[in-house]
C-alpha positions in Angstrom: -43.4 125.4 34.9 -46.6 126.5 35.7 -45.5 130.0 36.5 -42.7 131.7 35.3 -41.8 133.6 39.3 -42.9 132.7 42.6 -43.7 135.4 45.3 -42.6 134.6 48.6 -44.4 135.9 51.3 -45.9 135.1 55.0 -47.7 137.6 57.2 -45.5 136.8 59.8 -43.0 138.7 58.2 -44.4 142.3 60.0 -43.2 140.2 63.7 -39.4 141.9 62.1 -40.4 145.1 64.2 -38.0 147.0 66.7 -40.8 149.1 68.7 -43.5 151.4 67.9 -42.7 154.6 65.8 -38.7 153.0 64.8 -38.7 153.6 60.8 -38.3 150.5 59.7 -41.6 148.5 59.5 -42.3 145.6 57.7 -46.2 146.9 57.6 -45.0 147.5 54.2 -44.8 144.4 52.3 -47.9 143.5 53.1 -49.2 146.9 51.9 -47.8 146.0 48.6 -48.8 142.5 48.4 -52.2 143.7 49.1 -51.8 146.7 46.4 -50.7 143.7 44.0 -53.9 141.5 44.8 -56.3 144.1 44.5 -54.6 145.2 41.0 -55.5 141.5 39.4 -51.9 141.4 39.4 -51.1 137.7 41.7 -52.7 134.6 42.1 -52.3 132.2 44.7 -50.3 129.8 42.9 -47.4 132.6 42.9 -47.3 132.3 46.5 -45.0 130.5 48.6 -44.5 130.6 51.8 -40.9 131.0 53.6 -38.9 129.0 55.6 -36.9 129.8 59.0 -33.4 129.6 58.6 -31.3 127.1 60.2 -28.5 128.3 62.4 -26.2 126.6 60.3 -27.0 128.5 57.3 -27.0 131.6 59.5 -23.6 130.5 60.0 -22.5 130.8 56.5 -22.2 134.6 57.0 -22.7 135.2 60.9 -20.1 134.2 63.7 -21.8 131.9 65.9 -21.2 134.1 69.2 -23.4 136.6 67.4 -26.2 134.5 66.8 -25.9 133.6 70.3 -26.2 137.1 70.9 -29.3 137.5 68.7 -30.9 134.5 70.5 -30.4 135.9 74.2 -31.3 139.0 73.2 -34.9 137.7 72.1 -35.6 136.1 75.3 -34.6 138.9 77.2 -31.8 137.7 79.1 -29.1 140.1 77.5 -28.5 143.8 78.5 -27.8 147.0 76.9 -23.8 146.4 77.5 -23.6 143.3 76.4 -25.5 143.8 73.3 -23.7 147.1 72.5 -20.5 145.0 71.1 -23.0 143.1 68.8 -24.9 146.4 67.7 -28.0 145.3 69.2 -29.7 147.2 71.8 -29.1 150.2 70.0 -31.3 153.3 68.3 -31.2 151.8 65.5 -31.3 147.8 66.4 -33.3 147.8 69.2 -34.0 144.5 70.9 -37.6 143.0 71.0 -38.9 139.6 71.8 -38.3 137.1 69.2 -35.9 139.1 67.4 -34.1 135.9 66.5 -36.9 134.1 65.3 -38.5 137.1 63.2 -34.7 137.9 61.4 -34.5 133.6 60.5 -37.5 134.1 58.9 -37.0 137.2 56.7 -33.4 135.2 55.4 -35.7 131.6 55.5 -37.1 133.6 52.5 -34.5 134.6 50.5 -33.4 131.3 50.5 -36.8 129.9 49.9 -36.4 132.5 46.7 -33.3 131.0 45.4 -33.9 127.4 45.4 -36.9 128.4 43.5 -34.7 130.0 40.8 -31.8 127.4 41.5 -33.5 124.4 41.3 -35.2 125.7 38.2 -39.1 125.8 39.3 -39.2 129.4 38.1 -36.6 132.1 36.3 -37.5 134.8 38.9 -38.2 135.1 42.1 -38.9 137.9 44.6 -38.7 138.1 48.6 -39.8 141.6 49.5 -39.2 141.0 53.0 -35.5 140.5 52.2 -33.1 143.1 51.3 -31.2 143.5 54.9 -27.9 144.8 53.6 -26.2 146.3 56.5 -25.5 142.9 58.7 -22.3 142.0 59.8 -20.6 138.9 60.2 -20.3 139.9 64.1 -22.3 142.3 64.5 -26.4 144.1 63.5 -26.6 148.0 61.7 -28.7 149.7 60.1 -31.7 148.1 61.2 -30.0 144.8 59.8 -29.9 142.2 62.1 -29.3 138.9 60.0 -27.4 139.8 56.4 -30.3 137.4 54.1 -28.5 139.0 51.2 -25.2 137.8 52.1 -26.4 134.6 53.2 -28.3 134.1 50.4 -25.2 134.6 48.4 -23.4 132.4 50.1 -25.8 129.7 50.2 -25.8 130.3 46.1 -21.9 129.5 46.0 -21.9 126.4 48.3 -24.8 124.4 47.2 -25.3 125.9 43.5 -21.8 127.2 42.6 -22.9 130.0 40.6 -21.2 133.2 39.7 -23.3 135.9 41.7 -23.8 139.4 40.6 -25.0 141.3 43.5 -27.0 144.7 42.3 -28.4 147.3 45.2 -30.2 150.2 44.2 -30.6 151.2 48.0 -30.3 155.4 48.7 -27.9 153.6 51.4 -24.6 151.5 51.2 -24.5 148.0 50.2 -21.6 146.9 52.8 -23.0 144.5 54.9 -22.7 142.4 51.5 -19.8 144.1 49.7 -17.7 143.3 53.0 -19.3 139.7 52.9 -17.5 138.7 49.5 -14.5 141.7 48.8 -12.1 139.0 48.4 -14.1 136.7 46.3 -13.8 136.6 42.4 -17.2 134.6 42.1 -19.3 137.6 43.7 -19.3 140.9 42.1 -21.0 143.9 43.6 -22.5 146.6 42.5 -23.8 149.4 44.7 -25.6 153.1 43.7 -26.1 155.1 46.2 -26.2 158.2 48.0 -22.6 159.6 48.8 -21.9 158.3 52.2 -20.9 162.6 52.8 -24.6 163.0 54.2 -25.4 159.1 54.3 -25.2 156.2 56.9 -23.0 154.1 56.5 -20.7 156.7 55.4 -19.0 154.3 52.9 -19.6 152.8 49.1 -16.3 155.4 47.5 -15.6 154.5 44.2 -12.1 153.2 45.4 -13.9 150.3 47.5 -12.9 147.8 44.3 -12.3 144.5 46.8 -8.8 142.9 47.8 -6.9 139.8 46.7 -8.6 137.9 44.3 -11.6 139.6 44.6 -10.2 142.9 43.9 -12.0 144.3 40.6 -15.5 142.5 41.5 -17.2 145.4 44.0 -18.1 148.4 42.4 -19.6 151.7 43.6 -21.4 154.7 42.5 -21.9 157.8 45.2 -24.2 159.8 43.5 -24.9 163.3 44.6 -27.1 164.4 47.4 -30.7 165.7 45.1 -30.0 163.5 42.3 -33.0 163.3 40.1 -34.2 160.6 37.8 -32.3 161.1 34.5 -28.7 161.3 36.4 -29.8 158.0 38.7 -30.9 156.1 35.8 -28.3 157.1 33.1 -25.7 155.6 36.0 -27.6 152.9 36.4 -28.1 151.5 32.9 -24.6 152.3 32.3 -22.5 150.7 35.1 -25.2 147.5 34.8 -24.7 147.1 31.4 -20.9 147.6 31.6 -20.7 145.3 34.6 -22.6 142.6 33.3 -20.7 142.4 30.4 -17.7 142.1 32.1 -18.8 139.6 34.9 -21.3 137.4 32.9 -22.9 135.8 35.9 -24.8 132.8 36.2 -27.9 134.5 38.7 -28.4 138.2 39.3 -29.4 138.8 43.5 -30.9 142.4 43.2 -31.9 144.5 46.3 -34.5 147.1 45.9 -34.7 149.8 48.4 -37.1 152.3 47.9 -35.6 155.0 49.5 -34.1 156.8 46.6 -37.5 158.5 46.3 -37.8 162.0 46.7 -40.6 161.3 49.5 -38.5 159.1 51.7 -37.7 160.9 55.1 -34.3 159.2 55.6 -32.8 160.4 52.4 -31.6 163.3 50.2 -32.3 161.9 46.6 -35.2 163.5 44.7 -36.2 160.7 42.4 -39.8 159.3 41.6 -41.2 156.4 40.8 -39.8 156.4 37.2 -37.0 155.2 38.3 -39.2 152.0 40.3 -40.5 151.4 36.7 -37.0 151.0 35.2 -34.8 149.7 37.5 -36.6 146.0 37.5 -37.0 146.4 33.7 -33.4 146.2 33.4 -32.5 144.0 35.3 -35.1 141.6 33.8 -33.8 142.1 30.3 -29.8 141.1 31.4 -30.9 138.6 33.3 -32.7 137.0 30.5 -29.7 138.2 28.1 -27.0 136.6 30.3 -28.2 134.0 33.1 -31.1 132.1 31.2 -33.3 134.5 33.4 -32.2 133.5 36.4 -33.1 136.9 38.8 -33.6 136.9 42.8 -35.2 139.9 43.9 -35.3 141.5 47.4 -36.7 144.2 49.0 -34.3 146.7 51.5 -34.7 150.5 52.4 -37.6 152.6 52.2 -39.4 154.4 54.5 -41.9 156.3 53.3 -44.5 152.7 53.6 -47.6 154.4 52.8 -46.6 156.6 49.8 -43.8 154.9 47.6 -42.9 151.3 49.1 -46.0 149.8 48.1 -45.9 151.4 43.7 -42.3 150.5 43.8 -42.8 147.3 45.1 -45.5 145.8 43.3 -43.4 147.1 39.9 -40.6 144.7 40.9 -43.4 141.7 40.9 -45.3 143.5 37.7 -42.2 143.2 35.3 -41.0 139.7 37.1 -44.7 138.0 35.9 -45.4 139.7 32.8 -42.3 142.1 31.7 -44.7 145.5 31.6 -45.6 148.2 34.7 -48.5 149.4 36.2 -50.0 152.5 34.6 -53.0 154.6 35.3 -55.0 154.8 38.6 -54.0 152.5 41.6 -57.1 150.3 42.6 -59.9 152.5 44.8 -60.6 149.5 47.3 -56.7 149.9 48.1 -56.6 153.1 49.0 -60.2 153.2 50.7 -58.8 150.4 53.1 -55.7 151.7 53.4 -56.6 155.2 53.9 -58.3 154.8 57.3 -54.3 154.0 58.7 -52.7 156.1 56.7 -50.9 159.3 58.4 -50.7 160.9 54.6 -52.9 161.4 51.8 -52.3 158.1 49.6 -51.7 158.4 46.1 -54.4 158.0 43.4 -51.6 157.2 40.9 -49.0 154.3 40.1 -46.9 157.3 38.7 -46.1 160.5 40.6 -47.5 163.7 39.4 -45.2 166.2 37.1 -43.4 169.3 39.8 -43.8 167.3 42.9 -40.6 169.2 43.7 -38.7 172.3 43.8 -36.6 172.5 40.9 -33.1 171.6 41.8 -31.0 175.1 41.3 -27.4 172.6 41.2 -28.8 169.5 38.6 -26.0 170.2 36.1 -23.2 169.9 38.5 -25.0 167.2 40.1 -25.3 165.1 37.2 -21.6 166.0 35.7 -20.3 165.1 39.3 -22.4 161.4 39.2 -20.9 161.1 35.5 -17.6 161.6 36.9 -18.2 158.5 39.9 -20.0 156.8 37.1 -16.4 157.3 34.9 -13.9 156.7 37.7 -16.3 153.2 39.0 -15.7 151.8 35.4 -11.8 153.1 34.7 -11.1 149.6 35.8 -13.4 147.5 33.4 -11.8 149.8 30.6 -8.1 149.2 31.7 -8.7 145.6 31.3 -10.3 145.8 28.2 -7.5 147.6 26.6 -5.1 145.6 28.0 -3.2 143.8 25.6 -3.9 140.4 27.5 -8.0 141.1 28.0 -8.9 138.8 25.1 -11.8 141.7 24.0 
């Protein structure tokens, strides 16, 4: 191996845009691509490119009526009602020209990043323009049209027959993907995010644990509207160590939304970027400690593109190719270019400045009520450990 991770990434991937002003805009991964090459951090050989999914591994998670949907819909020959059953058309999913096209693309790459992992070119591998967790077997949300994650997933199982951990660090739900696999013992789920009280999709309670055989393999931590960095990352390192542990997976698929940031419009979380330092980190280290290294990384949520998704991103790629972050000042020539676009002052920093918030008046209760999801997620890994037929 020449190179222990590959990057996937195509220019193309900014075509995955709804219409001018939606929040989700793919403008983003190439602001932290860019933010990675001017910080001496890639090379060209890291690079690959991604392929356009097939419609038969679309099928592996999507109903082929919906894809028909999808298709239609980018040639502009389906309306508003008949979209509205598929969720396209919407606020949220608008349609736009080549929609179809521009979603196989974004799910082309998380597959181009498992093969690389699978087939053993490289332990890690990261697809920033991947992480669309919402998608539904019949149906787009959340600005989700295809489910990459899922498909990825499922692509994993049928041509690689590994056991997948699935890890989403998203402010928002992982249920596009819990849904995907809740009856299947091979994929375990873990999702933190914010409580779906104040949050689309308004699910992710801790008593979502799966059905049938898959029941006890999807896990979920609500954590508190203005959760701050200690409580997010002291749930975090807890329920992945616990969980991993308890699965012992054979590849770790984690998605990385960046919208648990206090800056993020969409959200209610105040965390910073310490938590973008640590959150690959981790996942790094068990991946190494349980599946021979073998981590896919994708991207998901975050909103604020100019601000956090570019430092948060290029820390995923930072711990992937050499297991240390970015400290200090971010590179002058990116923010100079960058700058002239921007809508906000860009940061001078790869961390965020101490009291760039209010102080939060509720932080114990907050953190004693995540403690408590935290406590109530696990029960069930401790009941079966304490059983008298766990074998631990």
């Amino acid at each position: 191996m020449t190179c222990e991770a590959k990057f996937v990434y195509s220019d193309q991937f900014t075509k995955y845009r709804f219409r001018e002003g939606h929040p989700f805009n793919q403008l983003r991964v190439t602001l932290a691509y860019e933010l990675l090459k001017m910080s001496n951090a890639i090379e060209d050989k890291h690079l690959v490119p991604p392929r356009v999914a097939t419609e038969e591994e679309l099928r592996l998670i999507h109903d082929p009526k919906y894809i028909q949907a999808v298709k239609l819909a980018s040639e502009g020959k389906l309306t508003e009602d008949e979209g509205f059953p598929y969720g396209i058309g919407t606020e949220d999913t608008p349609m736009f020209e080549h929609m179809h096209e521009a979603a196989s693309l974004l799910v082309g790459g998380s597959l181009t990043a498992v093969d690389a992992v699978m087939k053993g070119e490289v332990k890690h591998s990261l697809n920033l323009g991947g992480g669309l967790h919402h998608g539904f077997q019949q149906k787009a949300s959340g600005f989700c049209i295809y489910n990459d994650g899922a498909v990825a997933i499922e692509y994993i199982r049928k041509h690689y027959d590994a056991k997948v951990l699935y890890v989403d660090t998203d402010a928002h739900h992982g249920d596009g993907v819990q849904w995907a696999f809740y009856d299947d013992p091979n994929v375990c789920t873990l999702s933190i995010h914010e409580t779906g009280r104040y949050l689309f999709p308004g699910t992710g309670n801790v008593n979502e644990r799966g059905i049938k055989e898959g029941y006890g393999y999807s896990f979920n931590i609500p954590i508190d509207a203005f959760t701050e960095d200690e409580s997010f990352l002291q749930v975090y390192e807890e329920a992945l160590r616990e969980i991993m542990y308890y699965f012992k997976p054979d590849v770790i698929v984690t998605q990385n939304g960046a919208d648990a940031h206090v800056l993020d419009p969409l959200t209610h979380l105040c965390c910073t970027m310490n938590i973008f330092e640590y959150i690959p980190k981790l996942a790094h280290e068990l991946a190494h400690e349980y599946c021979d290294g073998k981590w896919i990384a994708l991207g998901g949520g975050g909103y604020d593109i100019w601000r956090v998704v570019p430092r948060a991103w290029a820390q995923i790629w930072k711990v992937m190719s050499s297991n240390t972050s970015f400290k200090g000042s971010l590179p002058v020539e990116w923010t100079t270019k960058w700058q002239q676009q921007a809508p906000v002052t860009l940061p001078d920093h790869w961390n965020d400045p101490a009291n760039m918030y209010k102080e939060i008046p509720r932080k114990e209760e907050i953190t004693e009520k995540n403690e408590k999801a935290l406590e109530k997620a696990l029960q069930f890994i401790q009941l079966k450990y304490n059983s008298p037929n766990s074998g631990i």
